[in-house]
Predicted model as a PDB file, atoms N, CA, C, CB and O in Angstrom, pLDDT in the B-factor column:
MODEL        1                                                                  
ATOM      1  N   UNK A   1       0.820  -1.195   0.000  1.00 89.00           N  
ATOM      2  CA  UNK A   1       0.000   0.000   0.000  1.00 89.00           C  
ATOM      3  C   UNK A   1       0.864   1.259   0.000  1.00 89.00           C  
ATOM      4  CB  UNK A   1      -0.933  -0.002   1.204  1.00 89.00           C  
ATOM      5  O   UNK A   1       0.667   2.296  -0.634  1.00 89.00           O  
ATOM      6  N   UNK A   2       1.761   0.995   0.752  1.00 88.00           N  
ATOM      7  CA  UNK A   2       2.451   2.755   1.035  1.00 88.00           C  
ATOM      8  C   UNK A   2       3.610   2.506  -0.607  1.00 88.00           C  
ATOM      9  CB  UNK A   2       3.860   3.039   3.372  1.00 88.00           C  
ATOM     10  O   UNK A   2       3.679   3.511  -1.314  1.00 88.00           O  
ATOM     11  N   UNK A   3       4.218   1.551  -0.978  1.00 92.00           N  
ATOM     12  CA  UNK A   3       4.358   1.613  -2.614  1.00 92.00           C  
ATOM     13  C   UNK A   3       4.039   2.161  -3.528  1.00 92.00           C  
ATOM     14  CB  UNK A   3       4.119   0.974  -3.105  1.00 92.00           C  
ATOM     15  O   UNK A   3       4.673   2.560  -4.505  1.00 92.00           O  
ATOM     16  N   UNK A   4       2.650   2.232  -3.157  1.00 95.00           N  
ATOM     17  CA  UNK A   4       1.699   2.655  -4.161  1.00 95.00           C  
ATOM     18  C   UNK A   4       1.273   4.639  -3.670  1.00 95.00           C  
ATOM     19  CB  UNK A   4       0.107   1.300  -4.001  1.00 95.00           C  
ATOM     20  O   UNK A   4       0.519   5.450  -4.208  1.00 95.00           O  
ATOM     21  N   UNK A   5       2.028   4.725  -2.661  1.00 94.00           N  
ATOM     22  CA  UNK A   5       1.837   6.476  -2.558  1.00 94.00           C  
ATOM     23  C   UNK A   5       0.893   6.355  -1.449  1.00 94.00           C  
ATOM     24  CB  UNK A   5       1.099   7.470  -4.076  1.00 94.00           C  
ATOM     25  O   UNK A   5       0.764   7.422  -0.848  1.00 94.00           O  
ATOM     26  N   UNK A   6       0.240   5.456  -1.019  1.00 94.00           N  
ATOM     27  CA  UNK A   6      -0.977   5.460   0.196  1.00 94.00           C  
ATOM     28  C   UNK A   6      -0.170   5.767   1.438  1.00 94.00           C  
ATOM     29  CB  UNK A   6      -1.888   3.844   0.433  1.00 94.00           C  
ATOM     30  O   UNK A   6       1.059   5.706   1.407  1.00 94.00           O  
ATOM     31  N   UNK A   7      -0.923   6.139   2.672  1.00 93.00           N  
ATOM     32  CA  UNK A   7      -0.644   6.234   3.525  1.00 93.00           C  
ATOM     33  C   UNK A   7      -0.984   5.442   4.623  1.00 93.00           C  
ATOM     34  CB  UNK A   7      -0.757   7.064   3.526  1.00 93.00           C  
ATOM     35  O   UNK A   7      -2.195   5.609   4.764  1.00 93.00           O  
ATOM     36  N   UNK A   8      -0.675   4.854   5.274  1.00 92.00           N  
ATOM     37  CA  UNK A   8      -0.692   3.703   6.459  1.00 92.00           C  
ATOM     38  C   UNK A   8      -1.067   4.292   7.860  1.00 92.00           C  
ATOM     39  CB  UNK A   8       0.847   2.976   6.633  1.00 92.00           C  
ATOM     40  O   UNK A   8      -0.107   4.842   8.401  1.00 92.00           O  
ATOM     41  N   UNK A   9      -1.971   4.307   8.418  1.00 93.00           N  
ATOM     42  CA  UNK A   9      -2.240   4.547   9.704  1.00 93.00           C  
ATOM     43  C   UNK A   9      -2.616   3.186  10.535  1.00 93.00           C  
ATOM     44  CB  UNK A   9      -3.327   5.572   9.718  1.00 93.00           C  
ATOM     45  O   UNK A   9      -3.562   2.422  10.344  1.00 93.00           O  
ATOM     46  N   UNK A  10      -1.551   3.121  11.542  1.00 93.00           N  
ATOM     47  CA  UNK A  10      -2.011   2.155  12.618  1.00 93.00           C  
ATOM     48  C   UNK A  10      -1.851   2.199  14.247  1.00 93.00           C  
ATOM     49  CB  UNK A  10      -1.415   1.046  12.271  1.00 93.00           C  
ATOM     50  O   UNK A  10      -0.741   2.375  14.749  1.00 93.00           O  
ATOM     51  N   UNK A  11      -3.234   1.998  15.178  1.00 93.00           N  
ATOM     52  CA  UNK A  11      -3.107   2.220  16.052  1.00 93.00           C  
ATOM     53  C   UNK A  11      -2.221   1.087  16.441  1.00 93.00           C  
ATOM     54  CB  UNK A  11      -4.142   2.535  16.537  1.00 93.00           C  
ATOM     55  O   UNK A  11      -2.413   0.009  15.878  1.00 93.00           O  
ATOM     56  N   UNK A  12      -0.986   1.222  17.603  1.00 91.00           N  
ATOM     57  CA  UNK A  12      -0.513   0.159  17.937  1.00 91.00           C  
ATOM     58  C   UNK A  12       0.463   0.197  19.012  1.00 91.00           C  
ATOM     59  CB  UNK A  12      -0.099  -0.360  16.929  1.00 91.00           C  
ATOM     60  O   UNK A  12       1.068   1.249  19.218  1.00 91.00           O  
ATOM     61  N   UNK A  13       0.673  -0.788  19.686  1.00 92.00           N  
ATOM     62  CA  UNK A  13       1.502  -0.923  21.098  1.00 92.00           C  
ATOM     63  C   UNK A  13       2.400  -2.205  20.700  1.00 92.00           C  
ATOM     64  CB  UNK A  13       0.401  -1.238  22.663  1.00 92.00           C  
ATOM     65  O   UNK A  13       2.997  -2.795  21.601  1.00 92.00           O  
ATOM     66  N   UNK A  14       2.511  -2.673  19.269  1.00 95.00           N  
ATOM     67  CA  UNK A  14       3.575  -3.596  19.929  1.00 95.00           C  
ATOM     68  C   UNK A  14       4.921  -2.978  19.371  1.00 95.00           C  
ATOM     69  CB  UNK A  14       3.388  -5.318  19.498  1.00 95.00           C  
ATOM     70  O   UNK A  14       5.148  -2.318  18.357  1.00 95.00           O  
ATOM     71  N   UNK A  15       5.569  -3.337  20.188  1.00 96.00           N  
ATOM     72  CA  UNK A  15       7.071  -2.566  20.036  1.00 96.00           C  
ATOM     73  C   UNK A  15       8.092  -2.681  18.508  1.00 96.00           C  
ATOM     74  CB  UNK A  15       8.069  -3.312  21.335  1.00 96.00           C  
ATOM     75  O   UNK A  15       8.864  -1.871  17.995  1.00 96.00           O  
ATOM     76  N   UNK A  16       7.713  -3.928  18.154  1.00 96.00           N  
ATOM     77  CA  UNK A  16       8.586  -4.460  17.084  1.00 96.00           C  
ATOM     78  C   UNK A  16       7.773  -3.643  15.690  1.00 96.00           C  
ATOM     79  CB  UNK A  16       8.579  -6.420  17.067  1.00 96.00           C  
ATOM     80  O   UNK A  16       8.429  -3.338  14.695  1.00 96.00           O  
ATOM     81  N   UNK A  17       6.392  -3.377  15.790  1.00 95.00           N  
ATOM     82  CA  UNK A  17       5.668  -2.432  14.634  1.00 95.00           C  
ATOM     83  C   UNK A  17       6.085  -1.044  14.745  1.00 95.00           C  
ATOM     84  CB  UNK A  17       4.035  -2.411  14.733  1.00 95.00           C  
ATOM     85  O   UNK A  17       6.065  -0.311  13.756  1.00 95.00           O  
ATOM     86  N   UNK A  18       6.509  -0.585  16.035  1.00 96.00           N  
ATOM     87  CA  UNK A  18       6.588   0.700  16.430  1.00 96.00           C  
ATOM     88  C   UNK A  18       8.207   0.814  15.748  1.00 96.00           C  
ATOM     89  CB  UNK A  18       6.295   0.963  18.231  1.00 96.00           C  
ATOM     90  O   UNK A  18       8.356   1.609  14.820  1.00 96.00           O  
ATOM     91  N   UNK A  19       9.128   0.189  16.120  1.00 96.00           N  
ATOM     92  CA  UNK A  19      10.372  -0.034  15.607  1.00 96.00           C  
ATOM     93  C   UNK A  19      10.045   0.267  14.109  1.00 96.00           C  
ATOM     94  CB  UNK A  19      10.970  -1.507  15.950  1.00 96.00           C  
ATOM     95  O   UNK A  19      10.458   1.325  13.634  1.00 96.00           O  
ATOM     96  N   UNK A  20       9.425  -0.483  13.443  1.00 94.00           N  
ATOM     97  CA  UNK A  20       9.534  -0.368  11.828  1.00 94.00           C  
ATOM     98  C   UNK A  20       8.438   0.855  11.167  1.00 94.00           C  
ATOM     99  CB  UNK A  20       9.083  -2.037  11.116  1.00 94.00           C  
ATOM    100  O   UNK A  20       8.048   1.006  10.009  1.00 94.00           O  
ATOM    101  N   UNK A  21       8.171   1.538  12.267  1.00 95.00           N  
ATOM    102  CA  UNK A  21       7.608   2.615  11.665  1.00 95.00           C  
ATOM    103  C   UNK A  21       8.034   3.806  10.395  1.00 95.00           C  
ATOM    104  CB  UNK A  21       7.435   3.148  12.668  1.00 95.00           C  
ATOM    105  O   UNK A  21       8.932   3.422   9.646  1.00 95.00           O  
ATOM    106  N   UNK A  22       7.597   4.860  10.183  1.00 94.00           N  
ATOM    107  CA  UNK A  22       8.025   5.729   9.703  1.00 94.00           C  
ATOM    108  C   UNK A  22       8.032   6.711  10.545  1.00 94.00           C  
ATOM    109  CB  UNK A  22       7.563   5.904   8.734  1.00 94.00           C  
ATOM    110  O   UNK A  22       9.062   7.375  10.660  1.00 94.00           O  
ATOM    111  N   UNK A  23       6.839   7.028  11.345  1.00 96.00           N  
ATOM    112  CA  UNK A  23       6.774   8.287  11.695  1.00 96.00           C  
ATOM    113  C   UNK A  23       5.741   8.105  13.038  1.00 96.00           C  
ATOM    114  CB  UNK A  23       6.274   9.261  10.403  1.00 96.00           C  
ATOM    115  O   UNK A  23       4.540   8.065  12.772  1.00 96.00           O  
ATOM    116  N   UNK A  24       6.091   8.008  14.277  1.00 97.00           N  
ATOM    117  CA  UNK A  24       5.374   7.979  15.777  1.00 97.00           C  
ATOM    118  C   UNK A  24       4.317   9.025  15.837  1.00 97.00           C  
ATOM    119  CB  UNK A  24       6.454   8.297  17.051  1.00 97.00           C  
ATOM    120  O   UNK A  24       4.510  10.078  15.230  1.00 97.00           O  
ATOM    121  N   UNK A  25       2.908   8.788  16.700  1.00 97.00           N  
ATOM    122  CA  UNK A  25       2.674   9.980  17.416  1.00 97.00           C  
ATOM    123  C   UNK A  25       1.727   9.134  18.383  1.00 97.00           C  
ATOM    124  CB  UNK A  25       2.028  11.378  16.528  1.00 97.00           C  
ATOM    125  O   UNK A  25       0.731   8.414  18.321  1.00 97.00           O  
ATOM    126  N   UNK A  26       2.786   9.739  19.472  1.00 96.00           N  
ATOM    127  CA  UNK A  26       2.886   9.339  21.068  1.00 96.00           C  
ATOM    128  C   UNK A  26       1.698  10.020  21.614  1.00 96.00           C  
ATOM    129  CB  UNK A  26       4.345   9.879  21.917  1.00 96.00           C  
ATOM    130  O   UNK A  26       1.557  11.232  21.450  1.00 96.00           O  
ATOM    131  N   UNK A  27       0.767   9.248  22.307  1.00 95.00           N  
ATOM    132  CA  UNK A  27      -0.803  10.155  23.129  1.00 95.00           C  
ATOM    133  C   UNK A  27      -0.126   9.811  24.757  1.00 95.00           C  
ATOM    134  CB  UNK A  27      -3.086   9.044  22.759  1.00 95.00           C  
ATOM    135  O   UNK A  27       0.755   9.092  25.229  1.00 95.00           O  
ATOM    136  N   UNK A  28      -0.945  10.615  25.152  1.00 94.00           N  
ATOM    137  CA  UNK A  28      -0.511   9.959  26.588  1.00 94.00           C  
ATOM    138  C   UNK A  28      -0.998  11.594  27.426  1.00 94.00           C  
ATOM    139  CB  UNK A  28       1.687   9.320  26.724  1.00 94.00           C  
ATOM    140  O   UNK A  28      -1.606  12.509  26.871  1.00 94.00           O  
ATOM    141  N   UNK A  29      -0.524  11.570  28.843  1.00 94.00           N  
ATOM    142  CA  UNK A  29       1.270  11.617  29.250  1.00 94.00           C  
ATOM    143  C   UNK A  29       0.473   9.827  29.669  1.00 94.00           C  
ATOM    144  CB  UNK A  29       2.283  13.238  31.104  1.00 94.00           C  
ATOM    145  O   UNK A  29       1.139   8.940  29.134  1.00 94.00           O  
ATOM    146  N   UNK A  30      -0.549   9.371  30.350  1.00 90.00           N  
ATOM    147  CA  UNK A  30      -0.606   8.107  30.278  1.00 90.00           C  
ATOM    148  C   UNK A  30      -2.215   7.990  29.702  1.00 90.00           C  
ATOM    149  CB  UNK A  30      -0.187   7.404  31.728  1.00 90.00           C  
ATOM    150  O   UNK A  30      -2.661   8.556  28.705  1.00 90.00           O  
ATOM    151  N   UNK A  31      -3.021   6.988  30.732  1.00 87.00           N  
ATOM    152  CA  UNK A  31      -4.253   6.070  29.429  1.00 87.00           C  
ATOM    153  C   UNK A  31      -5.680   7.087  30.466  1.00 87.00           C  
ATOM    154  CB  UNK A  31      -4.398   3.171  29.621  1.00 87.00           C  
ATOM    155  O   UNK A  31      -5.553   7.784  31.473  1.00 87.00           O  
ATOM    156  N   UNK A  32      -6.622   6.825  29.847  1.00 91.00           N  
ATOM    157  CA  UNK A  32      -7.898   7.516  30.269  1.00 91.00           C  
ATOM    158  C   UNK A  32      -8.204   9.004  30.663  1.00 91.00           C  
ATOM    159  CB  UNK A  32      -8.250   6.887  31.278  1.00 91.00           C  
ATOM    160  O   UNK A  32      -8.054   9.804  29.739  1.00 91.00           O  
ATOM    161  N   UNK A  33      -8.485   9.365  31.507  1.00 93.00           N  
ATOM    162  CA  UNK A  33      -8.446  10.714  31.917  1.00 93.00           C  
ATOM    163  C   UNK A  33      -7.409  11.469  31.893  1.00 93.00           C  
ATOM    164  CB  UNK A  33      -8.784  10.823  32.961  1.00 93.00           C  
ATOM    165  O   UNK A  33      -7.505  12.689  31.760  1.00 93.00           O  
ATOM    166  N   UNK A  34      -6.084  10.734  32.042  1.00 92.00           N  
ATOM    167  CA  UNK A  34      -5.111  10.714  32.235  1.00 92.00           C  
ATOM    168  C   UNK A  34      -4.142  11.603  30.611  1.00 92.00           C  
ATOM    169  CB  UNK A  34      -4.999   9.191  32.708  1.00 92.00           C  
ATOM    170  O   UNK A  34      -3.171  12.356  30.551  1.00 92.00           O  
ATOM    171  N   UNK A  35      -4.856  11.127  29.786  1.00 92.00           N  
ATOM    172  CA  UNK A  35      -4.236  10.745  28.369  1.00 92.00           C  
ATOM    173  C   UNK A  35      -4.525  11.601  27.582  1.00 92.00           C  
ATOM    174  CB  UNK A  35      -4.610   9.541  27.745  1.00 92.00           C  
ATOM    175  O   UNK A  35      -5.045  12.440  28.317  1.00 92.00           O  
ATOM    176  N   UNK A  36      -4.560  12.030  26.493  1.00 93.00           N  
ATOM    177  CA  UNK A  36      -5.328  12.468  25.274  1.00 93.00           C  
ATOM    178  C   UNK A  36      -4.523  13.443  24.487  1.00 93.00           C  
ATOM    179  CB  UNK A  36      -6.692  13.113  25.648  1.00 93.00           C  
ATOM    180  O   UNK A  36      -4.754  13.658  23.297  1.00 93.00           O  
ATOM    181  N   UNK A  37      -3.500  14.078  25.214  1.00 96.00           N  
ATOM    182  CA  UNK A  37      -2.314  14.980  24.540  1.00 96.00           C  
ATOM    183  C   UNK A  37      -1.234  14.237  23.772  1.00 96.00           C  
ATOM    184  CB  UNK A  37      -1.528  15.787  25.653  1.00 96.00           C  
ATOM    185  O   UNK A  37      -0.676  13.205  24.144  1.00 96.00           O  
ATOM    186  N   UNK A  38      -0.963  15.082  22.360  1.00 97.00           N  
ATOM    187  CA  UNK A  38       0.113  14.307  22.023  1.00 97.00           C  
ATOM    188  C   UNK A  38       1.393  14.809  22.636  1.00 97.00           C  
ATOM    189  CB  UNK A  38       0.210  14.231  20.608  1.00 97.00           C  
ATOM    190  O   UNK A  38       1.374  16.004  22.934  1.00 97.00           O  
ATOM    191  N   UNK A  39       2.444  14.180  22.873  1.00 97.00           N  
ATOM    192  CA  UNK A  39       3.098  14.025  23.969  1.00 97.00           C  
ATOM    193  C   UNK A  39       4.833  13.997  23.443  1.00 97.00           C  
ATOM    194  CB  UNK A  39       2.465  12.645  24.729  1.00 97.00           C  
ATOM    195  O   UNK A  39       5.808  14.430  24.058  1.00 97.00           O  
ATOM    196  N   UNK A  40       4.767  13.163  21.769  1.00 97.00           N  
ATOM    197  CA  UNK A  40       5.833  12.933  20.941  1.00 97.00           C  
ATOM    198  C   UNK A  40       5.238  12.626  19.560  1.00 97.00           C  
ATOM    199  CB  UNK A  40       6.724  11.824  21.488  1.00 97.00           C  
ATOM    200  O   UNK A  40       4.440  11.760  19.201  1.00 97.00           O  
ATOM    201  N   UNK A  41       5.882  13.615  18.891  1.00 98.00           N  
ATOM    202  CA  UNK A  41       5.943  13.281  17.424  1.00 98.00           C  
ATOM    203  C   UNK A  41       7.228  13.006  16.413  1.00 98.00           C  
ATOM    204  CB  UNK A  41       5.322  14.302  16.896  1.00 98.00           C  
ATOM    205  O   UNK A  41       7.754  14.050  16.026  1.00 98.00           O  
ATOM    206  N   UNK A  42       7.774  11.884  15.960  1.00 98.00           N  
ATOM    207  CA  UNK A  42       9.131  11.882  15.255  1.00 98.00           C  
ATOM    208  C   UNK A  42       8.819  10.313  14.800  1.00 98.00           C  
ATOM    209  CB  UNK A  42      10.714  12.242  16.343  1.00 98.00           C  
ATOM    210  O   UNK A  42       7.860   9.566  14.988  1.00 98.00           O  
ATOM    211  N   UNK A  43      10.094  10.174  14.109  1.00 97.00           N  
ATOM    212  CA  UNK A  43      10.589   8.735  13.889  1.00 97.00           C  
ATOM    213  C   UNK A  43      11.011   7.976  15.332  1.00 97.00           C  
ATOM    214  CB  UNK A  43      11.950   8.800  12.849  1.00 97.00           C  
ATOM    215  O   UNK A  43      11.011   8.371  16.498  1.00 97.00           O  
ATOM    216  N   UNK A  44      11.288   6.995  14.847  1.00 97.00           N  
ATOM    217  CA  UNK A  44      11.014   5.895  16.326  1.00 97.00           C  
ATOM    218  C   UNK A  44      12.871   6.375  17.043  1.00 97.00           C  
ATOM    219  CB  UNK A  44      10.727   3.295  15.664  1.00 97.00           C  
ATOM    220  O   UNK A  44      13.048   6.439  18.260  1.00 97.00           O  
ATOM    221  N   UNK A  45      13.748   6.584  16.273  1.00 97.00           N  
ATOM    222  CA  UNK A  45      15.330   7.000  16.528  1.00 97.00           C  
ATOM    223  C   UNK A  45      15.004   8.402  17.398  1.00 97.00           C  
ATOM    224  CB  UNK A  45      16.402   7.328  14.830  1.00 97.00           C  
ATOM    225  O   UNK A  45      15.392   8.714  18.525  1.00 97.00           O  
ATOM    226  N   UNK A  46      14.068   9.198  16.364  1.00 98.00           N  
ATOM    227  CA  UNK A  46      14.140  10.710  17.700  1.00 98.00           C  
ATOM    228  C   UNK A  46      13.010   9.974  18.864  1.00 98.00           C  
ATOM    229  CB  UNK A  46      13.195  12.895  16.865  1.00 98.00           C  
ATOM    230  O   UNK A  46      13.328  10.410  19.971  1.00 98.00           O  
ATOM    231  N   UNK A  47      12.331   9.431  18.933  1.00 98.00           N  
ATOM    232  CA  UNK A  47      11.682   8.959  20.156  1.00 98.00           C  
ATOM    233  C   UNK A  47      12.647   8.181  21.365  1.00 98.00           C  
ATOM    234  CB  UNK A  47      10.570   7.967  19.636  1.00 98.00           C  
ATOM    235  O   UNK A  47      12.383   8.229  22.566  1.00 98.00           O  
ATOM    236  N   UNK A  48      13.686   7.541  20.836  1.00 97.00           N  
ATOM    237  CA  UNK A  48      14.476   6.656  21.726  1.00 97.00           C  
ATOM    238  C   UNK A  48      15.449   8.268  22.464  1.00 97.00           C  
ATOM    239  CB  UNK A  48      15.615   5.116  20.589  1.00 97.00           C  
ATOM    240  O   UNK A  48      15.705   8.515  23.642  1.00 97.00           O  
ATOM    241  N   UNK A  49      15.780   9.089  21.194  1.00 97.00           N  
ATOM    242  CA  UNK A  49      17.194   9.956  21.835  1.00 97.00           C  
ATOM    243  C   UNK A  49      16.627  11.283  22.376  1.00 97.00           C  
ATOM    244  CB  UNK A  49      18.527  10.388  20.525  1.00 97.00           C  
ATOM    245  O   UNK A  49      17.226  12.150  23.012  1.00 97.00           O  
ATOM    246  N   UNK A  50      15.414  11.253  22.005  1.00 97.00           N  
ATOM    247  CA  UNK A  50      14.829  13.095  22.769  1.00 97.00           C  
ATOM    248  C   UNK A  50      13.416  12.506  23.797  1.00 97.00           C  
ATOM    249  CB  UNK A  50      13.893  14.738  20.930  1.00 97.00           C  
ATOM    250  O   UNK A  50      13.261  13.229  24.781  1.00 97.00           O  
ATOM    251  N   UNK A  51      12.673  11.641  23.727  1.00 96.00           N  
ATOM    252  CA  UNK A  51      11.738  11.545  24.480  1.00 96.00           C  
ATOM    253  C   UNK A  51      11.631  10.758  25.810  1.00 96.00           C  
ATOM    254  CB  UNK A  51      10.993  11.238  23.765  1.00 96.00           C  
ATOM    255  O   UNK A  51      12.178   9.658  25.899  1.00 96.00           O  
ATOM    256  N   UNK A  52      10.748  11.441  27.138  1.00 95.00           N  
ATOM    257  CA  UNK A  52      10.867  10.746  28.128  1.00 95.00           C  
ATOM    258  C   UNK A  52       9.251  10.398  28.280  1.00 95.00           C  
ATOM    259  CB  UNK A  52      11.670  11.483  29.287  1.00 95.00           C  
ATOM    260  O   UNK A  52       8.531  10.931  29.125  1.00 95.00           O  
ATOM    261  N   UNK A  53       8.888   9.590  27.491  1.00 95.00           N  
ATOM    262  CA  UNK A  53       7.739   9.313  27.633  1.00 95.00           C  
ATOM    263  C   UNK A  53       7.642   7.950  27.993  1.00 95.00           C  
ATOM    264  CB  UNK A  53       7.084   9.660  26.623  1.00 95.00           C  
ATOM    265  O   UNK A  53       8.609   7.251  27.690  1.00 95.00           O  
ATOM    266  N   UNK A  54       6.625   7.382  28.612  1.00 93.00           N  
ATOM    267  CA  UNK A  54       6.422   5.844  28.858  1.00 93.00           C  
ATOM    268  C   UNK A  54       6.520   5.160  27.312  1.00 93.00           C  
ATOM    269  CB  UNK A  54       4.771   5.509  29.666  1.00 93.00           C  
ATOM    270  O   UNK A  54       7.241   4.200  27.040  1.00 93.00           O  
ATOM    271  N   UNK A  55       6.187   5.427  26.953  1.00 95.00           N  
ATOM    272  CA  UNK A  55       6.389   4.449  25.332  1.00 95.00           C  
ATOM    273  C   UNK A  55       7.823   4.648  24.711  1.00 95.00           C  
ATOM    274  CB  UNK A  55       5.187   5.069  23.906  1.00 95.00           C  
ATOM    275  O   UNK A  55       8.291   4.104  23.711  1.00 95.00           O  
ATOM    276  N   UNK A  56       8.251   5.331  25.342  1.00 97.00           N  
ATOM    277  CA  UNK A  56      10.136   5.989  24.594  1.00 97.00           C  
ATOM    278  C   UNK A  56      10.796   4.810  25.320  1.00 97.00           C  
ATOM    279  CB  UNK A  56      11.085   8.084  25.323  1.00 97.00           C  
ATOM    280  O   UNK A  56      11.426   3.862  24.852  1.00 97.00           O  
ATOM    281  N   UNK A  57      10.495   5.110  26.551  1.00 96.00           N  
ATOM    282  CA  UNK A  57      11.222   4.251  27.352  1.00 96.00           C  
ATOM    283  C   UNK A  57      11.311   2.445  27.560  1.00 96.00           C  
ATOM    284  CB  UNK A  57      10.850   4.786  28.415  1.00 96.00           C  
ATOM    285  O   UNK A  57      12.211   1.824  28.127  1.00 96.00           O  
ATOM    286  N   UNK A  58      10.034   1.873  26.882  1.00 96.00           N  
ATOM    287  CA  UNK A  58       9.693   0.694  26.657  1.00 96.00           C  
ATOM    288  C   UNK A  58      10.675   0.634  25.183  1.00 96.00           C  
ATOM    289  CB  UNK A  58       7.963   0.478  26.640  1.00 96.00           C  
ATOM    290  O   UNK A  58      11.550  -0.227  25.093  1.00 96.00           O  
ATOM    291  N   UNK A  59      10.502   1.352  24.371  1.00 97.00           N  
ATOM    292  CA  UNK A  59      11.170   1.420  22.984  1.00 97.00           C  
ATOM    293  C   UNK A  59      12.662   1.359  23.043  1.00 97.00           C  
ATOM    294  CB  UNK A  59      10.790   2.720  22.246  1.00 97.00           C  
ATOM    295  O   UNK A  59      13.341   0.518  22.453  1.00 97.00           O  
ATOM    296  N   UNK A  60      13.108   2.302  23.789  1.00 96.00           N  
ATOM    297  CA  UNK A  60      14.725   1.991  23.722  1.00 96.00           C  
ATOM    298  C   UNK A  60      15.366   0.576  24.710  1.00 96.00           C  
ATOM    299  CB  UNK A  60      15.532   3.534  24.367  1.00 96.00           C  
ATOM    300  O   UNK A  60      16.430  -0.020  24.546  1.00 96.00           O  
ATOM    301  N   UNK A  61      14.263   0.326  25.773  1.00 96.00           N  
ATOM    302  CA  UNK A  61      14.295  -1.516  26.326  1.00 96.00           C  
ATOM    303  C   UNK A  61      14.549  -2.403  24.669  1.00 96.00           C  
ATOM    304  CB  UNK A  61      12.110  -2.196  27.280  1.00 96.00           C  
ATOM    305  O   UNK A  61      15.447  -2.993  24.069  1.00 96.00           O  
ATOM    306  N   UNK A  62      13.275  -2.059  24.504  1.00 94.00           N  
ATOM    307  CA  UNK A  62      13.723  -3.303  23.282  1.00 94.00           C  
ATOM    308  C   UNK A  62      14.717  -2.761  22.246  1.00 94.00           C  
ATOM    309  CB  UNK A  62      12.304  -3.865  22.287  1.00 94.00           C  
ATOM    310  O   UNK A  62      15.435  -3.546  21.626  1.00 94.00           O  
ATOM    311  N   UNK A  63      14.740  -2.234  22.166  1.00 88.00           N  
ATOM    312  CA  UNK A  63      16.340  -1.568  20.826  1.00 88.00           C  
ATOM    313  C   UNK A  63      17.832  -2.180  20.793  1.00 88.00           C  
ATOM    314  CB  UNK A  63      16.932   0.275  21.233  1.00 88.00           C  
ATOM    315  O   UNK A  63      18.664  -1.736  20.001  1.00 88.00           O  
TER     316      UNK A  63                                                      
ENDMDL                                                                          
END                                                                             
């Protein structure tokens, strides 16, 4: 699909999809009431080296 010029949107938490991304955008600061701001926007490399977010930090674990 994205070959073809489309664009790919996927909601997702597993780490190894998040890795092969193109382009993050982090909600949070965490889940429910709690949540709803975006928090980080970049490739998954500026998420590991500029962000201190709960999902940055699970991300550079698995890296």
């Amino acid at each position: 699909m994205v070959d073809r010029g489309n664009t790919v949107i996927i909601i997702e938490h597993n780490l190894d999809v998040m890795k092969r991304a193109d382009w993050l955008i982090d909600v949070g600061p965490d889940g429910g009431t709690a949540g709803g701001q975006i928090v980080f926007t970049g490739t998954p490399e500026e998420m590991v080296e500029q962000s201190h977010t709960i999902t940055a930090d699970y991300l550079r674990k698995s890296l």
